[in-house]
C-alpha positions, 0 to 999 in steps of 0.5 A: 505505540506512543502517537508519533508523526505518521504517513498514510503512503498508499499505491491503488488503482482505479478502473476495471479491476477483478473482484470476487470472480468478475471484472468490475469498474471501480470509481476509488481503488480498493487500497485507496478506500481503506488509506482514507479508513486509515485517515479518519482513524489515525489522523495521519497525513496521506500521500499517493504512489502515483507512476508518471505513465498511468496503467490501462484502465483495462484489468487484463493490460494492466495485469500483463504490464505489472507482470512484465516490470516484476519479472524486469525487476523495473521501477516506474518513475513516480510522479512526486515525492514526499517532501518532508519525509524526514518528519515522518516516524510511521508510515503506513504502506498500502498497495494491491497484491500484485503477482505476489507482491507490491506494485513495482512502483512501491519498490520505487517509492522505498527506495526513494528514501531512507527508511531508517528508525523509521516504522513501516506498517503494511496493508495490502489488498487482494483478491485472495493472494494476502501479502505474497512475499511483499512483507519479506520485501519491504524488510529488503528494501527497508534493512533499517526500518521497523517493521510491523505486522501487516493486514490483509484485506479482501478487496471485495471487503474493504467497505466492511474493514472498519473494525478489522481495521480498528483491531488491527491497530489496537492489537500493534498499540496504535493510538487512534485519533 
Protein backbone atom coordinates (compact mmCIF):
# COMPACT_ATOMS: atom_id res chain seq x y z
CA UNK A 1 0.00 0.00 0.00
CA UNK A 2 1.47 3.19 -1.13
CA UNK A 3 1.97 5.73 2.16
CA UNK A 4 -1.04 7.41 2.59
CA UNK A 5 -2.37 9.83 5.17
CA UNK A 6 -3.53 7.54 8.20
CA UNK A 7 -5.16 7.80 11.47
CA UNK A 8 -4.20 5.81 14.66
CA UNK A 9 -8.09 5.73 16.25
CA UNK A 10 -7.91 3.77 19.27
CA UNK A 11 -10.68 2.71 22.52
CA UNK A 12 -8.31 1.47 25.53
CA UNK A 13 -9.01 1.28 29.09
CA UNK A 14 -6.76 1.62 31.89
CA UNK A 15 -7.21 0.51 35.53
CA UNK A 16 -8.26 -2.95 36.74
CA UNK A 17 -8.37 -4.96 33.90
CA UNK A 18 -8.42 -9.30 33.45
CA UNK A 19 -5.08 -10.39 32.25
CA UNK A 20 -4.09 -14.11 32.10
CA UNK A 21 -6.82 -15.38 34.92
CA UNK A 22 -6.32 -12.44 37.23
CA UNK A 23 -7.46 -9.00 37.74
CA UNK A 24 -4.33 -6.59 37.37
CA UNK A 25 -4.09 -2.71 37.73
CA UNK A 26 -2.96 -1.40 34.32
CA UNK A 27 -1.26 2.37 34.36
CA UNK A 28 -1.64 2.19 30.07
CA UNK A 29 -4.66 0.23 28.33
CA UNK A 30 -3.39 -2.77 26.50
CA UNK A 31 -5.12 -1.44 23.10
CA UNK A 32 -3.57 1.87 24.02
CA UNK A 33 0.22 0.35 24.42
CA UNK A 34 0.24 -1.25 20.93
CA UNK A 35 -1.65 2.15 19.28
CA UNK A 36 1.73 4.23 20.38
CA UNK A 37 3.87 0.53 18.71
CA UNK A 38 1.70 1.60 15.72
CA UNK A 39 2.91 5.12 15.83
CA UNK A 40 6.32 4.55 16.21
CA UNK A 41 5.91 2.22 13.06
CA UNK A 42 3.65 4.15 10.97
CA UNK A 43 4.29 7.45 11.89
CA UNK A 44 0.42 7.91 11.74
CA UNK A 45 -1.32 10.56 13.51
CA UNK A 46 -3.24 9.34 16.66
CA UNK A 47 -6.67 10.06 18.31
CA UNK A 48 -8.50 8.31 21.55
CA UNK A 49 -11.99 7.05 21.71
CA UNK A 50 -12.48 8.40 24.72
CA UNK A 51 -16.79 8.52 26.17
CA UNK A 52 -18.11 11.64 28.14
CA UNK A 53 -18.77 9.33 31.37
CA UNK A 54 -15.61 7.43 32.28
CA UNK A 55 -16.24 3.70 32.99
CA UNK A 56 -15.11 2.37 36.76
CA UNK A 57 -11.98 1.55 37.43
CA UNK A 58 -13.47 -1.70 38.71
CA UNK A 59 -13.21 -4.68 35.91
CA UNK A 60 -16.37 -6.21 37.20
CA UNK A 61 -18.56 -2.76 37.11
CA UNK A 62 -17.28 -1.96 33.98
CA UNK A 63 -17.75 -5.53 32.47
CA UNK A 64 -21.49 -5.23 33.46
CA UNK A 65 -22.14 -1.71 32.13
CA UNK A 66 -20.50 -2.64 28.36
CA UNK A 67 -22.76 -5.54 28.59
CA UNK A 68 -25.80 -3.76 29.44
CA UNK A 69 -24.96 -0.61 26.31
CA UNK A 70 -24.46 -4.19 23.87
CA UNK A 71 -27.37 -5.58 24.68
CA UNK A 72 -29.19 -1.77 24.69
CA UNK A 73 -27.32 -1.64 21.37
CA UNK A 74 -26.23 2.05 23.04
CA UNK A 75 -23.83 4.81 21.81
CA UNK A 76 -22.09 6.59 24.57
CA UNK A 77 -21.46 10.01 23.77
CA UNK A 78 -17.70 10.83 22.96
CA UNK A 79 -15.96 13.55 24.29
CA UNK A 80 -14.12 15.04 21.01
CA UNK A 81 -13.93 14.11 17.47
CA UNK A 82 -11.68 13.93 14.43
CA UNK A 83 -11.56 17.47 13.11
CA UNK A 84 -9.83 16.62 9.98
CA UNK A 85 -11.16 13.22 9.41
CA UNK A 86 -11.50 14.10 5.67
CA UNK A 87 -7.74 13.85 5.11
CA UNK A 88 -7.23 10.60 6.50
CA UNK A 89 -7.08 7.62 3.59
CA UNK A 90 -6.04 4.74 6.66
CA UNK A 91 -7.29 4.64 9.77
CA UNK A 92 -6.25 2.14 12.12
CA UNK A 93 -9.11 1.01 14.57
CA UNK A 94 -7.86 -0.44 17.81
CA UNK A 95 -10.09 -1.55 20.71
CA UNK A 96 -10.40 -4.57 23.69
CA UNK A 97 -12.88 -7.44 22.86
CA UNK A 98 -15.62 -6.81 24.58
CA UNK A 99 -18.43 -9.16 24.94
CA UNK A 100 -17.73 -10.36 21.38
CA UNK A 101 -16.97 -7.09 19.83
CA UNK A 102 -15.87 -3.63 19.93
CA UNK A 103 -16.62 -1.16 22.92
CA UNK A 104 -20.20 0.34 22.26
CA UNK A 105 -18.44 3.78 21.77
CA UNK A 106 -16.34 2.22 18.56
CA UNK A 107 -20.04 2.21 17.23
CA UNK A 108 -20.33 5.71 18.16
CA UNK A 109 -16.96 6.66 16.63
CA UNK A 110 -17.87 4.74 13.03
CA UNK A 111 -20.80 6.37 12.72
CA UNK A 112 -19.73 9.71 13.50
CA UNK A 113 -17.98 9.94 9.94
CA UNK A 114 -18.03 8.71 6.66
CA UNK A 115 -16.28 6.02 6.02
CA UNK A 116 -16.19 5.95 2.39
CA UNK A 117 -13.06 5.24 0.12
CA UNK A 118 -11.58 5.01 3.10
CA UNK A 119 -9.48 2.04 4.64
CA UNK A 120 -10.02 0.60 8.20
CA UNK A 121 -7.61 -1.65 9.46
CA UNK A 122 -8.56 -3.25 12.88
CA UNK A 123 -6.51 -4.41 15.82
CA UNK A 124 -7.97 -5.90 18.68
CA UNK A 125 -6.82 -6.78 21.99
CA UNK A 126 -8.28 -9.67 24.31
CA UNK A 127 -7.76 -12.11 26.65
CA UNK A 128 -8.79 -14.88 24.47
CA UNK A 129 -12.10 -14.02 22.79
CA UNK A 130 -9.98 -12.60 19.10
CA UNK A 131 -11.86 -10.46 17.03
CA UNK A 132 -15.55 -11.93 18.02
CA UNK A 133 -17.83 -10.43 15.35
CA UNK A 134 -16.15 -6.79 15.44
CA UNK A 135 -14.79 -7.25 11.99
CA UNK A 136 -18.39 -8.21 10.62
CA UNK A 137 -19.36 -5.10 12.31
CA UNK A 138 -17.28 -2.41 11.26
CA UNK A 139 -18.19 -3.88 7.40
CA UNK A 140 -21.80 -2.93 8.87
CA UNK A 141 -21.02 0.20 10.02
CA UNK A 142 -18.54 0.81 7.09
CA UNK A 143 -20.54 -0.41 3.79
CA UNK A 144 -18.33 1.94 1.94
CA UNK A 145 -15.18 1.63 3.56
CA UNK A 146 -12.13 -0.91 2.66
CA UNK A 147 -11.53 -3.34 5.04
CA UNK A 148 -8.39 -5.07 5.67
CA UNK A 149 -7.62 -7.93 7.67
CA UNK A 150 -7.33 -7.47 11.49
CA UNK A 151 -4.93 -8.57 14.35
CA UNK A 152 -5.49 -10.22 17.22
CA UNK A 153 -3.26 -9.36 20.07
CA UNK A 154 -3.24 -11.00 23.41
CA UNK A 155 -3.37 -8.65 26.32
CA UNK A 156 -0.86 -10.07 28.27
CA UNK A 157 1.12 -10.08 25.20
CA UNK A 158 1.10 -6.55 23.89
CA UNK A 159 4.98 -5.94 25.27
CA UNK A 160 6.18 -8.45 23.18
CA UNK A 161 4.02 -7.71 19.65
CA UNK A 162 6.57 -5.65 17.94
CA UNK A 163 7.38 -8.15 15.28
CA UNK A 164 3.89 -9.41 14.97
CA UNK A 165 3.02 -6.02 14.63
CA UNK A 166 5.77 -5.60 12.07
CA UNK A 167 4.49 -8.73 10.22
CA UNK A 168 1.12 -7.92 10.38
CA UNK A 169 2.15 -4.86 8.22
CA UNK A 170 4.44 -6.19 6.13
CA UNK A 171 1.99 -8.87 5.11
CA UNK A 172 -1.23 -6.13 4.34
CA UNK A 173 1.82 -3.85 2.19
CA UNK A 174 2.19 -1.15 4.85
CA UNK A 175 5.01 1.10 4.34
CA UNK A 176 6.78 1.66 7.50
CA UNK A 177 8.36 4.84 8.64
Amino acid sequence: MAKSRSLIAYFSRRGKNYLAGSIVDLPIGNTEVIAKKLQELTGSAMFQIKTVKFYPDDYTETTKIAQEELSKNARPKLIETVNDMDSYDVVYLGYPNWWGTMPMAVFTFLESYDFSGKTIIPYCTHEGSGMGSSERDIKKLCPNAKLLSGLVIRGGDVDQADKELVNWLEKLSIQLD
